[in-house]
TORDREN-220625 format. One record per atom (N, C-alpha, C): atom name; y, x, z negated; residue number from 1. Coordinates in steps of 0.001 Angstrom, whole numbers, plus 500000, padded with zeros to 6 digits. Layout:
// residues N
{pt CA; {Y; X; Z}; NUM}
...
// end
This chain:
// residues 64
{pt N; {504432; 403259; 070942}; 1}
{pt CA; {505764; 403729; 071295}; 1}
{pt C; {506829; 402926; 070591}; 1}
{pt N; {507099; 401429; 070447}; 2}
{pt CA; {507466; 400814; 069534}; 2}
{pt C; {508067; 401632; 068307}; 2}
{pt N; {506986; 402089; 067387}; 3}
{pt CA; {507691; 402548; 066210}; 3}
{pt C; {507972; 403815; 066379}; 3}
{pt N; {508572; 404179; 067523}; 4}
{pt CA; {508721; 405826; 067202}; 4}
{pt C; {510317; 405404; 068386}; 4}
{pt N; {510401; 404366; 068843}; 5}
{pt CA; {511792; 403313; 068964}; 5}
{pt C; {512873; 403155; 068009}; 5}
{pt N; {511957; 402398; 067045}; 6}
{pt CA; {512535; 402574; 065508}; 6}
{pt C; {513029; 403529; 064503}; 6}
{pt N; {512197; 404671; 065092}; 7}
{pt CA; {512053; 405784; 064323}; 7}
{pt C; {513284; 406290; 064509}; 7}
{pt N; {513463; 406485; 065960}; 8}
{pt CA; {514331; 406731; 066771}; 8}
{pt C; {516241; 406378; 066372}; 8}
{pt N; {516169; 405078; 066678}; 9}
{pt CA; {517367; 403927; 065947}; 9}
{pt C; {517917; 404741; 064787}; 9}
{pt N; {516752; 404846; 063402}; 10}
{pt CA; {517135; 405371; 062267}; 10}
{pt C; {517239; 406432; 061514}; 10}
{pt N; {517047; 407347; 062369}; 11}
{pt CA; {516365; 409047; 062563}; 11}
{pt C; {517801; 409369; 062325}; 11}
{pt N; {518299; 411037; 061694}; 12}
{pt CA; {519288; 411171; 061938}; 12}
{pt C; {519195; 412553; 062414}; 12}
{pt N; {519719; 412474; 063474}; 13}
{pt CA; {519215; 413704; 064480}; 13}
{pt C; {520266; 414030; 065255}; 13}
{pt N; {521264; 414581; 064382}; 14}
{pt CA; {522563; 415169; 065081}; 14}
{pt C; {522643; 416582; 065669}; 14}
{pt N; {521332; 417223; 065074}; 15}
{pt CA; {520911; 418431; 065674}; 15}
{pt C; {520717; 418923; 067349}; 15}
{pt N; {520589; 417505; 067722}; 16}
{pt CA; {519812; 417446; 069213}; 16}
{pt C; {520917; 416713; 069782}; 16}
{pt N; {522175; 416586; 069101}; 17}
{pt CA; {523261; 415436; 069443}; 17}
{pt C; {523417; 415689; 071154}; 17}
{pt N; {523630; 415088; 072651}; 18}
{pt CA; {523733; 415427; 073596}; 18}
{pt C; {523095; 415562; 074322}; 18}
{pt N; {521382; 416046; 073759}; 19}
{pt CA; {520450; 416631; 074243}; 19}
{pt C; {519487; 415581; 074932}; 19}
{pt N; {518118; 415434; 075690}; 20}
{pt CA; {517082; 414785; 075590}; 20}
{pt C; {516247; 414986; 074671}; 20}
{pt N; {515176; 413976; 074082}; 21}
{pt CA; {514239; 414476; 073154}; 21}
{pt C; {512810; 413592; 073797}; 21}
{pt N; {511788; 414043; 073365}; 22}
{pt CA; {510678; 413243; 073143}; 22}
{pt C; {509858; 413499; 072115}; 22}
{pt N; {510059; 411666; 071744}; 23}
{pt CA; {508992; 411636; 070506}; 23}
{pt C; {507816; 411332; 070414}; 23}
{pt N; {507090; 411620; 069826}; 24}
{pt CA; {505426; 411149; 069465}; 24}
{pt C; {504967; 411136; 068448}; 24}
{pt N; {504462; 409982; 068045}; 25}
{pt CA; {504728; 409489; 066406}; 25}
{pt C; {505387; 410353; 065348}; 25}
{pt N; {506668; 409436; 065893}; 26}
{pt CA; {508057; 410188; 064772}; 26}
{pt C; {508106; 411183; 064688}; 26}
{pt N; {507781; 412278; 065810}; 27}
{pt CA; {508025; 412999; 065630}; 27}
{pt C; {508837; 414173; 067227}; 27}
{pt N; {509935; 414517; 067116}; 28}
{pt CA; {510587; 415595; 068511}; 28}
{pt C; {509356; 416409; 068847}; 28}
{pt N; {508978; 416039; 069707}; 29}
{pt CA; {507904; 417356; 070326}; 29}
{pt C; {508633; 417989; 071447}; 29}
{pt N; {509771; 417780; 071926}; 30}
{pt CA; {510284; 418603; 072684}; 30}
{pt C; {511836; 418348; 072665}; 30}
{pt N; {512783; 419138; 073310}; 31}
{pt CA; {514352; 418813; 073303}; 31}
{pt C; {514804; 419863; 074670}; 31}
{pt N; {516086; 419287; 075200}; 32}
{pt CA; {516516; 420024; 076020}; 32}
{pt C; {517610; 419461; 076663}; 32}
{pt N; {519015; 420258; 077417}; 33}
{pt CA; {519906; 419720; 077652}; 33}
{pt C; {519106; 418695; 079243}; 33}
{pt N; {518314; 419300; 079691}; 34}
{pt CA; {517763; 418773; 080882}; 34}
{pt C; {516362; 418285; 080658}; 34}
{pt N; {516785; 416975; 081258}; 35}
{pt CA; {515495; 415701; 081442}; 35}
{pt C; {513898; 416687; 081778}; 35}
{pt N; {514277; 417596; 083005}; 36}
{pt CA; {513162; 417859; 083802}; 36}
{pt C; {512334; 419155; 082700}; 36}
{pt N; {513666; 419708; 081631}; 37}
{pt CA; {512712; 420624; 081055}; 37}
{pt C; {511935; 420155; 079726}; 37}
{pt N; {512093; 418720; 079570}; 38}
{pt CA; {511345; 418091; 078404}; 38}
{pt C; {510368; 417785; 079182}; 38}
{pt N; {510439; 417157; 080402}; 39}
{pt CA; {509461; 416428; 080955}; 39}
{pt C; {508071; 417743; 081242}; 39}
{pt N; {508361; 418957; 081423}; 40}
{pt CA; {507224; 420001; 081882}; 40}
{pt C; {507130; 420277; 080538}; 40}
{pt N; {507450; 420511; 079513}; 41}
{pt CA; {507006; 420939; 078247}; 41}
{pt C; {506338; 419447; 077644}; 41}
{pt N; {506318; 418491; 077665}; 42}
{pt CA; {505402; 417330; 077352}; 42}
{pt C; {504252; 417440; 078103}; 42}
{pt N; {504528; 417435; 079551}; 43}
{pt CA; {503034; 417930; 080391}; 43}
{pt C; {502157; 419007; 079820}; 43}
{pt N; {502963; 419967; 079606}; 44}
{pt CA; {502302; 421157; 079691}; 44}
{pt C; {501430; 421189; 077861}; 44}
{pt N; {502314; 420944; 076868}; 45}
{pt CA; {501815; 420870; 076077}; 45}
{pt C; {501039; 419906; 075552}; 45}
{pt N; {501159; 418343; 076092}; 46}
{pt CA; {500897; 417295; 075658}; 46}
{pt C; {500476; 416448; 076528}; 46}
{pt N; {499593; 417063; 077497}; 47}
{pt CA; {499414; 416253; 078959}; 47}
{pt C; {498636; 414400; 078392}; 47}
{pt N; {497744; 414448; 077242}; 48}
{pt CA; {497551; 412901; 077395}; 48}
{pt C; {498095; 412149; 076883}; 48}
{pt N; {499724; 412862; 076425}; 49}
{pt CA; {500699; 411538; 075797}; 49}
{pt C; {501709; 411038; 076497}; 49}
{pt N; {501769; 409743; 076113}; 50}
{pt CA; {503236; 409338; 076334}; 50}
{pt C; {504190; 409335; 075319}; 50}
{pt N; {504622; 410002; 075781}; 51}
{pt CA; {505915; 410104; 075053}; 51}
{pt C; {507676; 409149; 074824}; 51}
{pt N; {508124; 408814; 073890}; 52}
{pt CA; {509203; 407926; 074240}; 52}
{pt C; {510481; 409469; 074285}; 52}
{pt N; {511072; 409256; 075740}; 53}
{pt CA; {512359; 409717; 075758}; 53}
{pt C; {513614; 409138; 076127}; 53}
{pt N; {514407; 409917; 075007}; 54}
{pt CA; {515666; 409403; 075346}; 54}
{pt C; {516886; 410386; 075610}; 54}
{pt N; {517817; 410468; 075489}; 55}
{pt CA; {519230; 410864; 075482}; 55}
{pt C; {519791; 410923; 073746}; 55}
{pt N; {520020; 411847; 072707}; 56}
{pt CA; {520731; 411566; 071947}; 56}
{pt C; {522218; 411260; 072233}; 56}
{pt N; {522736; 410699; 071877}; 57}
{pt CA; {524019; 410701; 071530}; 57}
{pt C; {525160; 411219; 071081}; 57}
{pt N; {526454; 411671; 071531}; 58}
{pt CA; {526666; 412680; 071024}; 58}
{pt C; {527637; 411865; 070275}; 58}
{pt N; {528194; 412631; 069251}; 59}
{pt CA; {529639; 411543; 068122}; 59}
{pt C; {530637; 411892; 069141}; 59}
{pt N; {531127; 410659; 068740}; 60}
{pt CA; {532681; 410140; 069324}; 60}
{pt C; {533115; 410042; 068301}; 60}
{pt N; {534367; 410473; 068238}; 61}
{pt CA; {535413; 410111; 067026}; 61}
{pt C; {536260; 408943; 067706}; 61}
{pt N; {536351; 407837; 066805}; 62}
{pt CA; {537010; 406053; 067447}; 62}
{pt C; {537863; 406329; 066420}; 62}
{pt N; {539243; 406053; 066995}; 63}
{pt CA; {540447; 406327; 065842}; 63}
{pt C; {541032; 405006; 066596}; 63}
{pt N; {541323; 403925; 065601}; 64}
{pt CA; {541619; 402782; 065500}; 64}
{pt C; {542983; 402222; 065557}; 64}
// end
């Protein structure tokens, strides 16, 4: 899980900006505005992984 942390950090994944994702080796196996509908599509499709999830981020514009 570690490098898919990393992966994560340096990934540029503005596509999913807002969204949840989970990865499994470097790779989105699922996305959704809601936690609970990544979490049944990882089960359902991927019941013996763990998966790292997070929250993307969405841009902020910082005007200085």
């Amino acid at each position: 899980m570690n490098g898919d942390y990393e992966w994560f950090i340096k990934a540029n994944l503005e596509e999913y900006s807002g969204k949840w994702i989970a990865i499994v080796d470097k790779h989105v196996i699922a996305s959704s505005e809601n936690v609970k509908n990544v979490l049944k599509k990882v089960n359902e499709e991927y019941p013996n992984t763990i998966p790292f999830i997070t929250k993307v981020p969405e841009k902020i514009l910082m005007v200085v």
